[in-house]
MARKE-415912 format. One record per residue (C-alpha): residue in one letter; x negated, y, z. Coordinates in Angstrom, 2 decimals. Each point is the difference from the previous one (the first is absolute). Example, Ala and Ser with C-alpha at 12.3 -4.5 7.8 and 13.67 -1.06 7.14 Angstrom:
BEGIN
{rest A, c1 -12.30, c2 -4.50, c3 7.80};
{rest S, c1 -1.37, c2 3.44, c3 -0.66};
//
This chain:
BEGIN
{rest X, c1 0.00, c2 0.00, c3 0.00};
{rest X, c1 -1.37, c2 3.63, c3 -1.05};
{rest X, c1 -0.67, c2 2.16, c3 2.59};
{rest X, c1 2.04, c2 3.22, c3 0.97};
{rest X, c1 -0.83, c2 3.90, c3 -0.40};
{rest X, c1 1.09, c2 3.39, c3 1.03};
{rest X, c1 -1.43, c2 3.03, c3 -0.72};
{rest X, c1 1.64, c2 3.59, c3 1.21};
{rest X, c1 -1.20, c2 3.56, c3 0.81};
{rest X, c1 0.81, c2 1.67, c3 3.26};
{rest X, c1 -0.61, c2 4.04, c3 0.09};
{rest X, c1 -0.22, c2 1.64, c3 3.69};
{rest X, c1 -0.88, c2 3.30, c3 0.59};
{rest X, c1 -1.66, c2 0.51, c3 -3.82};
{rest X, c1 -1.66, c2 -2.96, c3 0.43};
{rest X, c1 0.14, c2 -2.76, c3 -2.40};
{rest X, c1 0.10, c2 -3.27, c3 1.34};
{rest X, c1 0.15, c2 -3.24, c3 -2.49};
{rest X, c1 0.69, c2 -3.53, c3 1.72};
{rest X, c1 -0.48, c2 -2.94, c3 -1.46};
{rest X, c1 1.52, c2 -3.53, c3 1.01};
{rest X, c1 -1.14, c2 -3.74, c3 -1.01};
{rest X, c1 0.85, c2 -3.37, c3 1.08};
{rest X, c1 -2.24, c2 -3.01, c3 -1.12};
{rest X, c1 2.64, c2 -3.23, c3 0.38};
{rest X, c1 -3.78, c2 -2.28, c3 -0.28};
{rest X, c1 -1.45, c2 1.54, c3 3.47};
{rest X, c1 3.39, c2 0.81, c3 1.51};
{rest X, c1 -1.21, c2 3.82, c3 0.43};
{rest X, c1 1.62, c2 2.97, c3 -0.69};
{rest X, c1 -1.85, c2 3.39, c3 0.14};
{rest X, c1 0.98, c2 3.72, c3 -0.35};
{rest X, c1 -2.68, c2 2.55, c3 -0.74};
{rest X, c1 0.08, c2 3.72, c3 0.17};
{rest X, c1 -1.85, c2 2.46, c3 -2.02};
{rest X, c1 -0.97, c2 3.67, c3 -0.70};
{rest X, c1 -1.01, c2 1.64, c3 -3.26};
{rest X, c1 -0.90, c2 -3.35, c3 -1.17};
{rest X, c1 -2.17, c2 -0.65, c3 3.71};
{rest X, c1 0.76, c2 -2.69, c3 2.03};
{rest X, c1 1.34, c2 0.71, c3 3.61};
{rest X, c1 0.82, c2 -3.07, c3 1.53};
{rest X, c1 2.06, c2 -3.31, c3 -0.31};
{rest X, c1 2.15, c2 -2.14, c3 1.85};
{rest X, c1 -0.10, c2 -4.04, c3 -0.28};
{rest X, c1 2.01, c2 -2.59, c3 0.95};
{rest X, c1 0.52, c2 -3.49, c3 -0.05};
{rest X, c1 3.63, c2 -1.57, c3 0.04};
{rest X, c1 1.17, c2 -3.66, c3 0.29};
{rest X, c1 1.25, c2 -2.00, c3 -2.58};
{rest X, c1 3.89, c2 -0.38, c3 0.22};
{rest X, c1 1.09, c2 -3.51, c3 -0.60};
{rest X, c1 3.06, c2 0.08, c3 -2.34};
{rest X, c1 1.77, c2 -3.00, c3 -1.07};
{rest X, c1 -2.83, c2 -2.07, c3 0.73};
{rest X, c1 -2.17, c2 1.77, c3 -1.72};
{rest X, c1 -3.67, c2 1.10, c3 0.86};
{rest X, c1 -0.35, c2 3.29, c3 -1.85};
{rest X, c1 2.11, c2 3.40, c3 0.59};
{rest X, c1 2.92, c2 1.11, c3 -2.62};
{rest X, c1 -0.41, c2 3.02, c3 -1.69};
{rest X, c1 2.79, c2 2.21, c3 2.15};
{rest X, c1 -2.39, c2 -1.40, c3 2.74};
{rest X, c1 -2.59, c2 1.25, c3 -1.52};
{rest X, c1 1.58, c2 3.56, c3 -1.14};
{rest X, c1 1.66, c2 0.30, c3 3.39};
{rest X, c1 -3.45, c2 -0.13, c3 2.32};
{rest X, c1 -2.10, c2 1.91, c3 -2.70};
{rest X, c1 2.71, c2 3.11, c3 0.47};
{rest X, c1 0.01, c2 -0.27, c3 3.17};
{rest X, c1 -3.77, c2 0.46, c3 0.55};
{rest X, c1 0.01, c2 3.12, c3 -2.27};
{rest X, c1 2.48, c2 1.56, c3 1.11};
{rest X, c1 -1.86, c2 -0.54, c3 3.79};
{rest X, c1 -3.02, c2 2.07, c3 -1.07};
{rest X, c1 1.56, c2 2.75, c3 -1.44};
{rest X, c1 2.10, c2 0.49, c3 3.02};
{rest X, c1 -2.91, c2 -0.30, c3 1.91};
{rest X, c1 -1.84, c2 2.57, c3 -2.08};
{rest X, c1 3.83, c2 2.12, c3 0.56};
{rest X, c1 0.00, c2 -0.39, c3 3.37};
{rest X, c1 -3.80, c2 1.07, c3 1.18};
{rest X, c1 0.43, c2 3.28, c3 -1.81};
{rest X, c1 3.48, c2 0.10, c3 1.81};
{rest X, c1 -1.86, c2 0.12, c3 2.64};
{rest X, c1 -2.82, c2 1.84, c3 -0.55};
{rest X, c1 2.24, c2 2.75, c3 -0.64};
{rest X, c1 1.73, c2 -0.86, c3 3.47};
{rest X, c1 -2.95, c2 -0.03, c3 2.18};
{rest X, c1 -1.54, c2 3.00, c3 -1.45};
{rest X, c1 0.74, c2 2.78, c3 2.50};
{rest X, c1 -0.41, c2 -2.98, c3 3.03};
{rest X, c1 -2.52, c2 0.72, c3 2.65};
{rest X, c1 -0.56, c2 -3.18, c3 1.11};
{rest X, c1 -3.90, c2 -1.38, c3 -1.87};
{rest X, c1 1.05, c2 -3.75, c3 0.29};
{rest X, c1 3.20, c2 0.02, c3 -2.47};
{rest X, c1 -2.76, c2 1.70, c3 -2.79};
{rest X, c1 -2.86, c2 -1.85, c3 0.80};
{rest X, c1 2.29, c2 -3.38, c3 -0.99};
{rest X, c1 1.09, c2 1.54, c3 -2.74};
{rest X, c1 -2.94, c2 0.84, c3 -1.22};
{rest X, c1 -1.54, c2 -3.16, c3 0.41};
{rest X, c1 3.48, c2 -1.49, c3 -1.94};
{rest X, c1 -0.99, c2 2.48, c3 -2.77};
{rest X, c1 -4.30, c2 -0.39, c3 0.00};
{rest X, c1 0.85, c2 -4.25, c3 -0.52};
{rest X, c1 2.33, c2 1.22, c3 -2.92};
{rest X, c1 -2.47, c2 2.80, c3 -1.20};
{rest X, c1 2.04, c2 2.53, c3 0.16};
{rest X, c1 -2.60, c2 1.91, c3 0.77};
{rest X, c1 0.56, c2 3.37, c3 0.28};
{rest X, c1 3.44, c2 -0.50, c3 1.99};
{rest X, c1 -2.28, c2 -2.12, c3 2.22};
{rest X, c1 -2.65, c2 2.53, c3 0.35};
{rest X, c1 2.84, c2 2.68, c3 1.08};
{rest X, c1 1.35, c2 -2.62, c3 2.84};
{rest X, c1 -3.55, c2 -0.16, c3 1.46};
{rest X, c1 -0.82, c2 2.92, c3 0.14};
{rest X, c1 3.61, c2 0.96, c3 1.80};
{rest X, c1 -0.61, c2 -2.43, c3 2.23};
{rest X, c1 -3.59, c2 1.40, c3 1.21};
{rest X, c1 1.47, c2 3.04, c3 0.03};
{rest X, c1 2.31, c2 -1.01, c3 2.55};
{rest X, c1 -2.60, c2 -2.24, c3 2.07};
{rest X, c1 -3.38, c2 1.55, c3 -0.51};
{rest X, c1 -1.12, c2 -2.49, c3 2.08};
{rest X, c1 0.88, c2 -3.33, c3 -2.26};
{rest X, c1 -2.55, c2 -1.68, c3 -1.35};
{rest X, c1 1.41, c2 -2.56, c3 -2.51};
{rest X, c1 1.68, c2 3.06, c3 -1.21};
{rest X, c1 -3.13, c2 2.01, c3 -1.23};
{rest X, c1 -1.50, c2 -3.72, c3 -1.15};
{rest X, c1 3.26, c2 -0.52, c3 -2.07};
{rest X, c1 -0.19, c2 3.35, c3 -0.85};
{rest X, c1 -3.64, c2 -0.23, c3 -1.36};
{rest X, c1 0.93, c2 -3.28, c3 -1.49};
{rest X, c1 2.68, c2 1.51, c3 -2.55};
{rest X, c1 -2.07, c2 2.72, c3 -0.99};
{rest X, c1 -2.77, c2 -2.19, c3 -0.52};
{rest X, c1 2.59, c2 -2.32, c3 -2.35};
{rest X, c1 0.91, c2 3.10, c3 -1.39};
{rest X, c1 -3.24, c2 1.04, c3 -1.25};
{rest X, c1 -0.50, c2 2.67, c3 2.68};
{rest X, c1 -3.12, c2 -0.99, c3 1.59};
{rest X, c1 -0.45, c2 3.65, c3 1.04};
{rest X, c1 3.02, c2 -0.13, c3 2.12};
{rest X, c1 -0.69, c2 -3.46, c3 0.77};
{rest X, c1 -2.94, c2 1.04, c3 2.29};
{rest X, c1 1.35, c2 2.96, c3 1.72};
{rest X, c1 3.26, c2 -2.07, c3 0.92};
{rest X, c1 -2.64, c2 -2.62, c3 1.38};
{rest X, c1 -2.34, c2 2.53, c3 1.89};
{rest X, c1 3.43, c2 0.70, c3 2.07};
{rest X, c1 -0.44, c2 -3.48, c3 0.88};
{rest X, c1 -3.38, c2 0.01, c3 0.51};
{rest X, c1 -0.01, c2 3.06, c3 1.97};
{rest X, c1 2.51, c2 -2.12, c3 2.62};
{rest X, c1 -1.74, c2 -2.87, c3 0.06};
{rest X, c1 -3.92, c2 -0.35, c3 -1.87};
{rest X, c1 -0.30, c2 -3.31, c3 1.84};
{rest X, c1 2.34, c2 -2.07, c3 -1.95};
{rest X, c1 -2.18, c2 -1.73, c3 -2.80};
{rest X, c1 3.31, c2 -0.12, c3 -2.26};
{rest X, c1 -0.39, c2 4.39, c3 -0.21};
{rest X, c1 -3.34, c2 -0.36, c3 -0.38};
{rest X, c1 0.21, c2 -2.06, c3 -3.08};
{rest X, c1 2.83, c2 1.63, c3 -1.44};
{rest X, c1 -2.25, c2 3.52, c3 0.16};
{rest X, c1 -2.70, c2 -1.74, c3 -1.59};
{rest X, c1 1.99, c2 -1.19, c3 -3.02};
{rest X, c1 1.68, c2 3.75, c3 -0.45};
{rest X, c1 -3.66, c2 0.96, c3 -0.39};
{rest X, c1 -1.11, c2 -3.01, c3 -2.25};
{rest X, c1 3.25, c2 1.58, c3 -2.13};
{rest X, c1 -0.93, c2 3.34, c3 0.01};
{rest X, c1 -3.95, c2 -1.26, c3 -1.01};
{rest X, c1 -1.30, c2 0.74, c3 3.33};
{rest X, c1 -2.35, c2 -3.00, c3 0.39};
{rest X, c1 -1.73, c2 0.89, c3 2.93};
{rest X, c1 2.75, c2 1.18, c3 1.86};
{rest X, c1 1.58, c2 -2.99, c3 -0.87};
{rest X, c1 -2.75, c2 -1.72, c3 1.41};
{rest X, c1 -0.09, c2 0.87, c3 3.07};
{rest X, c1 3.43, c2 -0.44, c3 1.13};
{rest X, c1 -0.20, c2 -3.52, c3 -1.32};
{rest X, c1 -2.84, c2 -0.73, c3 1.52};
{rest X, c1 1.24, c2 1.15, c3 3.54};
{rest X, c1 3.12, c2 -2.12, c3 -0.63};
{rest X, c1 -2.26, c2 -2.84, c3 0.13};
{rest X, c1 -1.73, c2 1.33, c3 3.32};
{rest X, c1 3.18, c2 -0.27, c3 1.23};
{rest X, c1 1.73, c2 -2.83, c3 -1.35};
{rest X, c1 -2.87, c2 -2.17, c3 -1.57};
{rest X, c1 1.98, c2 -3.09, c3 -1.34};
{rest X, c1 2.29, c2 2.89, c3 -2.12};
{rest X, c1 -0.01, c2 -1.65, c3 -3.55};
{rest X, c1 1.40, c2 3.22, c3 -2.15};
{rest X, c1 -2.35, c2 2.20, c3 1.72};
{rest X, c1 -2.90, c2 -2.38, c3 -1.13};
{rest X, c1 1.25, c2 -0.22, c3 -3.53};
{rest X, c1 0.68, c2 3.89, c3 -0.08};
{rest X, c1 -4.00, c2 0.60, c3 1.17};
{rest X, c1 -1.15, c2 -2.41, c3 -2.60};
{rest X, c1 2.24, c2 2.03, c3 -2.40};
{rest X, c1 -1.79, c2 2.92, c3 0.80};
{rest X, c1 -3.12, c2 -1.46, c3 -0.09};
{rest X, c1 1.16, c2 -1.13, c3 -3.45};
{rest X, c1 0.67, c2 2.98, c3 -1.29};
{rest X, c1 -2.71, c2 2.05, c3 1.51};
{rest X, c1 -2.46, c2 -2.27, c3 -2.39};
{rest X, c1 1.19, c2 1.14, c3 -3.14};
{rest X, c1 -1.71, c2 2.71, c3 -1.78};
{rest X, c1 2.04, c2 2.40, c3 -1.87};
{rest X, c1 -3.10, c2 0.79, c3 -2.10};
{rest X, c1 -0.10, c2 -3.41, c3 -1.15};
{rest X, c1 1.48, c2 -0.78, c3 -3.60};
{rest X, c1 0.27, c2 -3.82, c3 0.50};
{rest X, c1 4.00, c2 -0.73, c3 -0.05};
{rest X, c1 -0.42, c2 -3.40, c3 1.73};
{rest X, c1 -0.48, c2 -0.55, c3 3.97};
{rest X, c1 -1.49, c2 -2.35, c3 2.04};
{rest X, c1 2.29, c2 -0.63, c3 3.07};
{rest X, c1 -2.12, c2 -0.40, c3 3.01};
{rest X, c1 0.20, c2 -3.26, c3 2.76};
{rest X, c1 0.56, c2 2.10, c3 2.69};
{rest X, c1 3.51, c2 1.59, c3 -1.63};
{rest X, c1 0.83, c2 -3.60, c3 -1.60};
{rest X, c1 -0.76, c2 -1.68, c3 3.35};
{rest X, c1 2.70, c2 2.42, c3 1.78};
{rest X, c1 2.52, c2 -0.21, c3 -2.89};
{rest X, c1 -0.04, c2 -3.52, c3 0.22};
{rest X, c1 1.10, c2 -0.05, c3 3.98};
{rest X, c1 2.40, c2 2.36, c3 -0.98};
{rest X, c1 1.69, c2 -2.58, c3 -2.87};
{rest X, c1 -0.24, c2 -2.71, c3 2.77};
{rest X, c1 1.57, c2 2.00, c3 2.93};
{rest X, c1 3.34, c2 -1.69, c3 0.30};
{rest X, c1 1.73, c2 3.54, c3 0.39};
{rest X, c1 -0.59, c2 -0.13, c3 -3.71};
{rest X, c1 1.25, c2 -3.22, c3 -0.52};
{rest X, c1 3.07, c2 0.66, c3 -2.44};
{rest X, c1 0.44, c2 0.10, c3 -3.82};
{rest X, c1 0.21, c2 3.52, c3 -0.02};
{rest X, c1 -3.44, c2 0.17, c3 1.44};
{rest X, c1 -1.48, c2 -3.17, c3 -1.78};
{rest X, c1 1.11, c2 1.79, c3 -3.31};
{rest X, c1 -1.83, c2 3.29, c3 0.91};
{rest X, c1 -3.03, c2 -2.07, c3 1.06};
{rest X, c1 0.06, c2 -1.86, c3 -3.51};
{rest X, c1 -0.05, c2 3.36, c3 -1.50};
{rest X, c1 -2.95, c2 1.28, c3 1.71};
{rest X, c1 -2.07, c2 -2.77, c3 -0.52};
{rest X, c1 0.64, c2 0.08, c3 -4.00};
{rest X, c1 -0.89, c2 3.77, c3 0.11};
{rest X, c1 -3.28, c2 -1.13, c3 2.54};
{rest X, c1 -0.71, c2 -2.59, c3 -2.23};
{rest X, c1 0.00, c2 2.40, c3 -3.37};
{rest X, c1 -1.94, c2 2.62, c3 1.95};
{rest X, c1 1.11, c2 3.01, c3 -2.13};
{rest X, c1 -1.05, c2 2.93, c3 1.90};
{rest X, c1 2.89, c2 2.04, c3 0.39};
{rest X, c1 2.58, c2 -3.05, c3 0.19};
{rest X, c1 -2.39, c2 -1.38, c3 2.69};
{rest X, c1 0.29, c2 3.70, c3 1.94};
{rest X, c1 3.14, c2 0.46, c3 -0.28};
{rest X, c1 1.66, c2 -3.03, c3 0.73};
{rest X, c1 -2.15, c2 -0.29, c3 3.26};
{rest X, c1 1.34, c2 3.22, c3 1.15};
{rest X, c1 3.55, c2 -1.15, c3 -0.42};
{rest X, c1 -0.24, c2 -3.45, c3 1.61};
{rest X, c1 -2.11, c2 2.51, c3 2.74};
{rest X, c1 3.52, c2 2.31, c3 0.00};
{rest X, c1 2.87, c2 -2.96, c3 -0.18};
{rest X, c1 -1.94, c2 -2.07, c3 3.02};
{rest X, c1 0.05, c2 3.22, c3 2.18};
{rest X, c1 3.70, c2 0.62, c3 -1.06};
{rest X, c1 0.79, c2 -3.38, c3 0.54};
{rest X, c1 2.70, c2 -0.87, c3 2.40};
{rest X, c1 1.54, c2 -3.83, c3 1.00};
{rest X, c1 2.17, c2 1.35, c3 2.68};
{rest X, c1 3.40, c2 -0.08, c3 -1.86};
{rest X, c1 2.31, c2 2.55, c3 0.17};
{rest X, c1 3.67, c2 -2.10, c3 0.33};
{rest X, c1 0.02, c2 1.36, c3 3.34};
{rest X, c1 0.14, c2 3.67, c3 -1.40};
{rest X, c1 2.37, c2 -0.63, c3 -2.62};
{rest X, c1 2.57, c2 -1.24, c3 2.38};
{rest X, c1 -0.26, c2 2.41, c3 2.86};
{rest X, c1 0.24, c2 2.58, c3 -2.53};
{rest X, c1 2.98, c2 -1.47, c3 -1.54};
{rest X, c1 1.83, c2 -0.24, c3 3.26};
{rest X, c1 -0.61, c2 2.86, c3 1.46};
{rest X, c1 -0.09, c2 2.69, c3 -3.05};
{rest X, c1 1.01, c2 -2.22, c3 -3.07};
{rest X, c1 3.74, c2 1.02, c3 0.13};
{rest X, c1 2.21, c2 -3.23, c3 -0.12};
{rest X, c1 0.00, c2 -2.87, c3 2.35};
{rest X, c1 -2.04, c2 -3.23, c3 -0.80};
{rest X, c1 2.43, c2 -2.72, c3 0.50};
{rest X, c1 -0.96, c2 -3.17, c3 1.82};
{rest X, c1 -1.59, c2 -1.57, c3 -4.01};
{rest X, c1 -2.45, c2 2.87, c3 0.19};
{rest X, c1 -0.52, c2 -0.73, c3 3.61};
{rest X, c1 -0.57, c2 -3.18, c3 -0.49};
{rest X, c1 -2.37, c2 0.47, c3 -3.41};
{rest X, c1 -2.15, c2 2.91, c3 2.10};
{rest X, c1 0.02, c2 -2.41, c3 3.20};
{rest X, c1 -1.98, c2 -3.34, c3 -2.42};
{rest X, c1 -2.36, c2 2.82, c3 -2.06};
{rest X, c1 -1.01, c2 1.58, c3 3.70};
{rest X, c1 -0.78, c2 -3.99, c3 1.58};
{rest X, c1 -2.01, c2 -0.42, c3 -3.10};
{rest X, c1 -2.05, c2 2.91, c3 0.43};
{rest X, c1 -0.22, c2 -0.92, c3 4.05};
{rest X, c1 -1.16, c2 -3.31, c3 -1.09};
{rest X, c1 -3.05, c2 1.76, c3 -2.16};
{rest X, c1 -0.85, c2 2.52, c3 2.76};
{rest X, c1 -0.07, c2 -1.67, c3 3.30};
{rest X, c1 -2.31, c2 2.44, c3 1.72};
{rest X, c1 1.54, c2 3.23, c3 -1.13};
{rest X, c1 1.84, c2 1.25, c3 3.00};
{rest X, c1 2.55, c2 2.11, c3 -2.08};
{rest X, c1 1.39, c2 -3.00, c3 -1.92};
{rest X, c1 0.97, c2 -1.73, c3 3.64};
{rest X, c1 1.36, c2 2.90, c3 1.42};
{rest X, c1 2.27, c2 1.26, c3 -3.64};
{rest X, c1 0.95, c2 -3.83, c3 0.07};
{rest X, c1 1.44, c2 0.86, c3 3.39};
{rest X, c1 1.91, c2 3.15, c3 -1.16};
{rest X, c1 1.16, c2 -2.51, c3 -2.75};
{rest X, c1 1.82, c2 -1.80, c3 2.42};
{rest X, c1 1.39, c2 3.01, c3 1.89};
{rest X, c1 1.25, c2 0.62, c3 -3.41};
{rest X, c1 2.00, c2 -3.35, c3 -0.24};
{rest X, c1 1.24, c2 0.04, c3 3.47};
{rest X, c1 1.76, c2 3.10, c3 -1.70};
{rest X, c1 1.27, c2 -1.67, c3 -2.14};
{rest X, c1 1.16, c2 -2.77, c3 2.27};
{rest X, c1 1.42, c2 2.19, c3 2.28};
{rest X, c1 2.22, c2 2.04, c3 -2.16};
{rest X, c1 1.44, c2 -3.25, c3 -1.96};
{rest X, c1 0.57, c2 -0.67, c3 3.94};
{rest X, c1 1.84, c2 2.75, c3 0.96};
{rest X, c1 2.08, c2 -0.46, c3 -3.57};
{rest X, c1 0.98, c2 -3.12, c3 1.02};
{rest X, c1 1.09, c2 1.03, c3 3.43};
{rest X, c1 2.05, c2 2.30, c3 -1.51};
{rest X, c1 1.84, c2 -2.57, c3 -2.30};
{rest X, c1 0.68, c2 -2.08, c3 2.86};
{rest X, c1 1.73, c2 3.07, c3 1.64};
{rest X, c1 1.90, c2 0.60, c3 -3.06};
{rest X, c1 1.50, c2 -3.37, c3 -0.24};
{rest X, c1 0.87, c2 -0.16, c3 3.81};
{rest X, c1 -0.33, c2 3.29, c3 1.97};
{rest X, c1 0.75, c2 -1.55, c3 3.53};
{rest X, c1 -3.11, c2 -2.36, c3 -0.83};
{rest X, c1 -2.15, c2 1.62, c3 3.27};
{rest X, c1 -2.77, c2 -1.69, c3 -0.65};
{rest X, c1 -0.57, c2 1.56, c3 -3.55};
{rest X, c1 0.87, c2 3.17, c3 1.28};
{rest X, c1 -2.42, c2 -0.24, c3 2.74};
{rest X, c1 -2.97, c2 -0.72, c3 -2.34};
{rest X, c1 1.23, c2 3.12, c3 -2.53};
{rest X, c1 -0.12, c2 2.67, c3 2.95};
{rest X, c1 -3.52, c2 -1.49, c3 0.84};
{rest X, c1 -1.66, c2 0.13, c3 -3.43};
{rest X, c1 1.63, c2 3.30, c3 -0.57};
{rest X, c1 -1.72, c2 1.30, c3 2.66};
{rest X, c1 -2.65, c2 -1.73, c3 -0.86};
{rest X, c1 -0.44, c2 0.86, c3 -3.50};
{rest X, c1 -1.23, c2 3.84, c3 -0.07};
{rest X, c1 -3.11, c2 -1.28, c3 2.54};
{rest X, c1 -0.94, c2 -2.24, c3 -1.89};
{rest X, c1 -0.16, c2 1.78, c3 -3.07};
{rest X, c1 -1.58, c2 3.14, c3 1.16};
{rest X, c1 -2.76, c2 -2.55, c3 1.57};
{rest X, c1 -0.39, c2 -1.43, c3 -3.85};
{rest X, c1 -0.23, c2 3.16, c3 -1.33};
{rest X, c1 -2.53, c2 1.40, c3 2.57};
{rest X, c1 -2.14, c2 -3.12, c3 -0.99};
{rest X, c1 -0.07, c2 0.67, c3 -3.58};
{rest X, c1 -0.92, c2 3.71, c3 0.17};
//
């Protein structure tokens, strides 16, 4: 059976938006993806089960149709509904609401919408770290290595201990062609975190590139041991273990391998830039909270449900991340909502059918009172 497409333009704010949808029958995959001027933002994949029907093993058409539609038409609501909210949130002076949403937008690279929710949010907490690393992040994605570095000197000026500021400095200045600079910050990230595998690679970049001679005519380079050495605990890191990553590293090494000058440069540089902008936290967390609180319609108990299984799988990746334990929490704060008012609903139906029934009229009074605690606590949590 042939597999299914959609293609369809979405326009927001002047901005052109085209969204394309396929569905290979062979892998059981479907996948939207979302571009820009013709440049890739980001794309959503999924896998679906095979629907037995009349004892056969292979999906009908309709089947086919039916899921395919429905995964379009779930990314460009969810491209709808984070400008909804960006929109909503803009005058809010709370940082947390605009730091998540900035982080939803950076993984989508939406770049300069995420760029404007960072720097809100360190506006309103000049004290927040990840903020002004986020911040320097998306600027660095954005080709803005300029403001890269002064959003991570705000960091560094907070905190110059913490090895992950000092390497993040020192590749602004490896961007900006500031080799010795560069040099030094990596090589006191290594004073004070010596096992730090990016900082290693990033000095043996710099040593690298602070070989070359400019005057030389000779459009072929030899890569030194020391920079190959580092590159090749980088590729074996299991941080980098994915396809996305395998196919990057496959790339370098065929530019490595041909040793064309400039290629060799440039592509360095970039796999220098995306393994500093790099981030396996996921961001499921964000996109709910930000539905719920600001996305301006209810999720019903399926989207509860479909956040609830995306959030355990993300818990199950990052055990040690203290955030993911304590959002899973709020999670289920969120579903004892849920609970709760279906509860109280219920109460009220057995009222309705017999109002002399004490009992249910008992438990109605007590969740009634019950109810405006409990969601001003939720509420309080989520802010």
């Amino acid at each position: 059976m042939k597999g299914i497409g959609l293609r369809g333009q979405l326009k927001i704010d002047g901005r052109e938006f085209s969204v394309t949808t396929g569905n290979d029958p062979q892998k059981n995959v479907i996948r939207s993806e979302v571009f820009e001027s013709g440049r890739y933002l980001f794309g959503n994949e999924d896998s679906y089960y095979i629907r037995e029907v009349e004892d056969e093993d292979k999906p009908t058409e309709q089947y086919l149709k039916e899921i395919t539609e429905k995964t379009h038409k779930t990314t460009v609501n969810e491209i709808k509904i984070l400008f909804r909210i960006f929109e909503k949130i803009k005058q809010l002076r709370q940082y947390l609401p605009h730091y998540r949403l900035g982080k939803v937008f950076y993984t989508r690279n939406f770049l300069p919408e995420a760029i404007n929710n960072f720097k809100r949010a360190v506006e309103l907490n000049p004290d927040f770290i990840r903020g002004y690393q986020r911040l320097g992040q998306a600027y660095l994605q954005n080709n803005q290595p300029q403001e890269a570095l002064e959003a991570f000197k705000k960091a560094y000026a907070l905190h110059p201990e913490y090895p992950d500021l000092n390497n993040a400095m020192g590749v602004c200045y490896t961007s900006l062609n500031n080799l010795q600079r560069a040099s030094k910050f990596f090589k006191e990230t290594l004073k004070i975190k010596e096992n730090f595998k990016e900082a290693n690679f990033n000095l043996g970049v710099v040593l690298f590139l602070s070989t070359l001679d400019e005057n030389n005519s000779d459009d072929r380079v030899i890569v030194p041991a020391r920079f190959l050495r580092t590159y090749k605990e980088i590729c074996a890191d299991k941080k980098y273990s994915s396809k996305k990553w395998a196919l990057e590293f496959e790339r370098t090494d065929e530019v490595l391998h041909n040793g064309k000058r400039s290629d060799v440069v440039k592509k360095v540089l970039e796999l220098q830039k995306k393994i500093l902008c790099h981030e396996d936290s996921g961001d499921i967390m964000d996109l709910f909270f930000l539905q719920f609180m600001y996305g301006g319609q209810e999720i019903d108990d399926e989207g509860i449900r479909y956040f609830s299984e995306m959030i355990n799988e993300e818990v199950e990746q990052h055990q040690n991340y203290a955030d993911y334990w304590n959002e899973l929490g709020i999670i289920h704060l969120i579903q004892c909502r849920e609970y709760f008012l279906k509860a109280l609903s219920e109460f009220e139906k057995s009222r309705k059918n017999d109002p002399k029934f004490q009992a249910a009229e008992k438990n109605t009074q007590l969740l009634q009172r019950g109810k405006k605690g409990f969601l001003i606590l939720l509420r309080a949590i989520l802010k």
